[in-house]
Phi, psi and omega in degrees: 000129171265145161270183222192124168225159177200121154302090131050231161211116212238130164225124184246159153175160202254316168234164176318169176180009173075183246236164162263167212272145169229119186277150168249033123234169172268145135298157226271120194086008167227138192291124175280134186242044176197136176260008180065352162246315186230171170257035202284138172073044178243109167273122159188189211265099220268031195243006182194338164240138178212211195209110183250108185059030181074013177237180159277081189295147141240117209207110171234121207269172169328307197300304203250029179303139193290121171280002183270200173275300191200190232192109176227163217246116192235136174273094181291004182306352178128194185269084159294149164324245184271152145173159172254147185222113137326118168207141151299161176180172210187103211229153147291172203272000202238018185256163203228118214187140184213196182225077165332150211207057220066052177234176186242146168321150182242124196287122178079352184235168167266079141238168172206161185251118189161171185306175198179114159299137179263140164217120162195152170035275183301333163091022195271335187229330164309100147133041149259185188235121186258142157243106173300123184095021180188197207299010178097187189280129164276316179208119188285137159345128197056009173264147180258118149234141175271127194228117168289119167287171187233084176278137192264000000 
C-alpha cells in the first residue's frame, strides 16, 4: 500500500525571499504531516528553522552561518513504507536545499544519511537524486539510473 503524504508548504533559503504560496486542502488521500502553524512533530535546530506565513521556514544569515555543510528539519511522524509526498517549496535564487528520504538519523545532530531530492536556487540541481553522506549524486535531472543492490 502506498501512503500518501503532503507538505503543506516547505520555503527553504540562504537569503530572504518571502514566504511560498500555502494550499489550505490536502489532497484527496493524503496525510498532512504540517499544520501550518507549528513544528510539532519535527525536530531540528530553531537557530535556522521556524515557521513563517504558513511554511516551514529554513534560514541561514551572517550571523548564523553553518559550522557543518547543513542543519535539517526531521520529521517524527513515523516510518513509512511505500508512500508518495507532494510538497510546495520556494529556494531563494543563491539557496541550496533538498528533501531526505529512506534516510537514517546521524546520532547527537540534525543531520541525516540518506537519499535526497535535490533543491536549489539556480535550477542547477533540483529534481537529481543525491545521497548525502554516502555516494554523491545518483542521478542528474532527467537521467534514468539503474542501481545494483550489493549483497554480502
Amino acid at each position: 500500500m502506498i501512503i500518501a503524504y503532503y507538505l503543506f508548504a516547505l520555503t527553504m533559503l540562504i537569503s530572504s525571499c518571502g514566504p511560498a504560496s500555502v494550499i489550505t486542502k490536502v489532497p484527496s488521500g493524503f496525510k498532512q504531516i504540517f499544520d501550518g502553524k507549528t513544528l510539532h512533530g519535527w525536530e531540528g535546530d530553531s537557530t535556522y528553522w521556524r515557521v513563517e506565513n504558513g511554511a516551514i521556514t529554513g534560514e541561514t544569515t551572517a550571523a548564523t552561518l553553518l559550522k557543518k555543510n547543513n542543519s535539517f528539519l526531521i520529521w517524527q511522524g513515523g516510518t513509512p513504507e511505500n508512500f508518495e509526498l507532494k510538497v510546495l517549496y520556494k529556494v531563494s535564487t543563491q539557496g541550496n536545499s533538498g528533501i531526505n528520504y529512506r534516510s537514517e538519523k546521524i546520532t547527537g545532530e540534525y543531520a541525516l544519511k540518506g537519499y535526497q531530492a535535490d533543491l536549489d536556487g539556480e535550477q542547477h540541481y533540483t529534481g537529481s537524486n543525491y545521497e548525502e553522506r554516502g555516494r554523491t549524486t545518483l542521478a542528474a535531472r532527467g537521467e534514468t539510473v539503474v542501481l545494483d543492490l550489493i549483497k554480502d
